[in-house]
Each structure stands twice: as C-alpha cells, then as structure tokens.
C-alpha positions in Angstrom: 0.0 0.0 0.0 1.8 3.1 -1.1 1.3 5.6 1.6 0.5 9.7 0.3 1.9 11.2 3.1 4.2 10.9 6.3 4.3 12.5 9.9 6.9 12.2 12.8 5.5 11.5 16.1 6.5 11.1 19.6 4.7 8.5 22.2 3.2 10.5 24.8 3.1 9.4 28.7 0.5 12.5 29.9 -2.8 12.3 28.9 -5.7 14.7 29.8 -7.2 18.3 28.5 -4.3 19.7 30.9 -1.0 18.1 29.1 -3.3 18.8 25.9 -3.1 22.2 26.1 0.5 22.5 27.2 1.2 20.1 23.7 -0.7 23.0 21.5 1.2 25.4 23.3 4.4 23.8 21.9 3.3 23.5 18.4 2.8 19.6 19.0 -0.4 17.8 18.7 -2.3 15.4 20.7 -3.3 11.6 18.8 -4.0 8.0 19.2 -3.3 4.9 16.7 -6.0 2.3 17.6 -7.2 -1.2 16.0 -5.7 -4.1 14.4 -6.4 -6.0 17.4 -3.7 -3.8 19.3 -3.5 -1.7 22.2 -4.1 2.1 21.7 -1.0 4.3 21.2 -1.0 7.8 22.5 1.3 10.1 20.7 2.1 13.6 19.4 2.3 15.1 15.7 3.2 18.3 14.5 0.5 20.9 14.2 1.8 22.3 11.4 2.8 19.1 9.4 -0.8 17.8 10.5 -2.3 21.0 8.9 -0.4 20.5 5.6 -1.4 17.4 4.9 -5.1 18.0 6.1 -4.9 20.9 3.7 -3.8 19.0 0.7 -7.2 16.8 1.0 -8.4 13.3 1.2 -7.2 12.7 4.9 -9.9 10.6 5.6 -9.3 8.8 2.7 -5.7 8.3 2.1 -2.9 6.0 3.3 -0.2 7.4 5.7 2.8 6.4 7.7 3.2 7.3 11.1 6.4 7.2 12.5 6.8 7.3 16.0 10.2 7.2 17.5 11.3 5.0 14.2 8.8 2.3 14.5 6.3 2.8 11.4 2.9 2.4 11.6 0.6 2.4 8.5 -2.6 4.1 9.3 -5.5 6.1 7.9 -6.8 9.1 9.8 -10.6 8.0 11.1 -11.4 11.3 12.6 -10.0 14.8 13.8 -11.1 17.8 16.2 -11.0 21.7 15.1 -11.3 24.6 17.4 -14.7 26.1 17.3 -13.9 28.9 16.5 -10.2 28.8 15.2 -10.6 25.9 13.3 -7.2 25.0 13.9 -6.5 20.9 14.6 -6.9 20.0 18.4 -6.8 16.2 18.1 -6.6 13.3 15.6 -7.6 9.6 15.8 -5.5 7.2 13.3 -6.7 3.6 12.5 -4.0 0.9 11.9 -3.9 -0.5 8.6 -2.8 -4.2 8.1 -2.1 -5.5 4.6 -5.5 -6.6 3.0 -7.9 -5.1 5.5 -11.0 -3.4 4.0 -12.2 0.0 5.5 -15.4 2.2 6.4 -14.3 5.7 4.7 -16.7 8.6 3.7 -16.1 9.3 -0.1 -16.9 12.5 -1.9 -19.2 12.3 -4.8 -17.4 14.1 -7.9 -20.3 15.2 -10.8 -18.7 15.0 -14.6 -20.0 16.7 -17.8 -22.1 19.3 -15.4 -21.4 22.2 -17.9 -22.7 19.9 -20.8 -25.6 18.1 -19.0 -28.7 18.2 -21.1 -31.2 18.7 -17.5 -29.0 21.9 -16.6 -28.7 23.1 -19.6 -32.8 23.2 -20.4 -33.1 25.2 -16.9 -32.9 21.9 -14.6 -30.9 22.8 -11.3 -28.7 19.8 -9.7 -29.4 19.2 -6.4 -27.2 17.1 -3.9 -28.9 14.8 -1.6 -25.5 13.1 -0.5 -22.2 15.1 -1.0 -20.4 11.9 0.5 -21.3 8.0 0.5 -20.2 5.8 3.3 -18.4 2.6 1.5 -16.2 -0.6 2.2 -13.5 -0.6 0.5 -9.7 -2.3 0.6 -7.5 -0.6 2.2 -4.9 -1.1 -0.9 -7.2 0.5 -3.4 -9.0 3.6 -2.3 -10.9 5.8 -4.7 -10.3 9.5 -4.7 -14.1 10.0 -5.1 -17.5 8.4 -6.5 -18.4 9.5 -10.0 -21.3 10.2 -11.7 -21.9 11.5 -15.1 -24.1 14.0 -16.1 -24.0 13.8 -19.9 -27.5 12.4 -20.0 -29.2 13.6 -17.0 -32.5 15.0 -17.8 -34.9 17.2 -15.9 -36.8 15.6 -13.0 -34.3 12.5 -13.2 -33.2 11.2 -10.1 -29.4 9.5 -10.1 -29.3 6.5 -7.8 -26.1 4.7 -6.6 -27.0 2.4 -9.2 -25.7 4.8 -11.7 -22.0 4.6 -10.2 -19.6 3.2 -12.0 -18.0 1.3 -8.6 -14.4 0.6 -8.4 -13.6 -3.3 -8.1 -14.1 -4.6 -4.2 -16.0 -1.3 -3.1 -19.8 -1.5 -2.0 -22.1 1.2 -0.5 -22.7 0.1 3.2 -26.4 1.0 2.6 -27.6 -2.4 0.9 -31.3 -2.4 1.2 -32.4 0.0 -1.4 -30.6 2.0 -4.4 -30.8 5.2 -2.4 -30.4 8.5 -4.1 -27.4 10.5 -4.7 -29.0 13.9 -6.3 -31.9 15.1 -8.7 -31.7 17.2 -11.5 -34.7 19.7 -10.3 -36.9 20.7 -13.1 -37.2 24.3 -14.2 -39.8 26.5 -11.8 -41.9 26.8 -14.8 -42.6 23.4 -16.2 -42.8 22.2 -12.6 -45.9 24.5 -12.2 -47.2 23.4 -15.6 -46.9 19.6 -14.3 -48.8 20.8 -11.2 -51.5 22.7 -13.4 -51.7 19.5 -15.4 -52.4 16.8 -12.6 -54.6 19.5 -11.1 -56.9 19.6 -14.3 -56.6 15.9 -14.5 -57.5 15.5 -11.1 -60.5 18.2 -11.2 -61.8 16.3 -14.4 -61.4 12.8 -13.2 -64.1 14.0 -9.7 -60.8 13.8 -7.2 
C-alpha cells in the first residue's frame, strides 16, 4: 500500500485536557493509533505538518505512515477535532492498517459533464442529496471520489447509486435500497405546468 503522506511523532506518557493544552502550546499535537487487534497508542504530531497534509485533501481517505520514534505504523486518519472557533487541529484519531484489510471511509461524490448536461442546460438545477457516500473498500485500493456523469441527465431525473460506476471490491454500506445521490430539479416553470396538469386531470377525473 503506497502511503500519500508521512508524519513524525512522539509516544506521549500525559494524557488529559491539561498536558493537551500544554502540547498546542508547543506546536505539538495530541493523537492515538488504535485497532488491528492492538492496544491504543498515544502520541504527538506536529500541528503544522498535520495542517499540511489536512490541507492537501483526502485525509480521511488516504494512506499514511506514522512514524513514532522510528517504528512505522501504516494508518489512515478516522477522525479529527478543530477549534470552534479557530478551526485550527486539536486532536486526531489514526486507524492501523494491516495488509488486506477493508475499511469504512466517507467518499466525496465528484459530478462529470455538469457544464454539458442536457437537465442543466434546459433550466434543470442539480441538487445534492448526498455530497459523501459511506463505502467498504480495501484498504490497498481507495478511490479518490465516487463519479457520476451527467451527460444524459434529464430534468426531473433522479441518479441513484445504481448509476455509479464502482471501483472493483468497493460496495455502499447501505444495501437495502438503491438510495439517491441527487436530482436534476426541473425548471420553476414546467414544474408548475406539471402541477397545473395533474390539477386539471384531477378536477376532471371528480378527485
């Protein structure tokens, strides 16, 4: 598994929001490496190397090598804190990754041909039910993003996870129903005209 980026740590003895704050106070972060049927491992990262590599995108979604005090660790970050109000990183949580495990990420959904589709283009506006899908995927082979193209969508169609083109070995955890990913709305005015239309049919049929 090729890793896409790598931070230095340190294994940490102190825990608690007291020896947190004194770690932020020296540029260091507080983390843990769980799972893989191991004991947890406290430890500290740089803030600012952790904010690069947040900043370049798909932390939650990439490979990485932790190295703490020379003994490497493969891992994938599962979760991270911000500041409220900051927004700087206060904590992160790193899963170990063994060779051939499969993995729970959140991946973003990535819309192709949006300038060209015929739904937008006629008026239609796209709109997002799910920006992310939760998958299973190997760990070895994670997708940047979920893609769906647009080239055909039409006004009022809907675009189920059906219509994804999945990479090999990765499967939507939601199994029991092709669930909907986004619609392309109809324009304002031929949704009204539809409305007019059942109404009429509706008034002639005695409804």
């Amino acid at each position: 598994m090729a890793a896409s980026y790598e931070l230095k740590a340190s294994a940490r003895d102190r825990v608690g929001k007291g020896a947190a704050r004194q770690l932020r106070r020296e540029g260091l972060l507080p983390a843990v490496i769980y799972g893989d049927k191991k004991s947890a491992l406290p430890i500290t990262i740089s803030l600012k190397e952790t904010t690069l590599t947040l900043q370049k995108g798909g932390f939650l979604t990439h490979i990485g090598v932790v190295d703490v005090d020379g003994e490497k660790h493969q891992v994938i970050a599962k979760d991270f804190q911000l500041h409220p109000v900051r927004d700087t990183v206060l904590h992160v949580d790193f899963l170990r990754v063994s060779k051939g495990a499969t993995l729970t990420v959140d991946l973003p959904v990535r819309f192709l041909n949006e300038e060209s589709c015929p739904g937008i283009k006629k008026g239609g506006v796209l709109n997002v039910v799910r920006h992310t899908v939760e998958m299973t995927v190997p760990a070895d082979n994670i997708p940047e993003a979920l893609e769906i193209d647009l080239q055909k969508a039409q006004p009022g169609d809907s675009l189920h996870i059906s219509a994804v083109d999945l990479p090999e070995g990765c499967h939507p955890t939601i199994t029991d129903r092709d669930f909907t990913i986004a619609t392309i709305a109809a324009p304002a005015g031929v949704q009204e005209t539809d409305d007019e239309a059942s109404e009429e049919a509706a008034e002639e049929s005695g409804e």
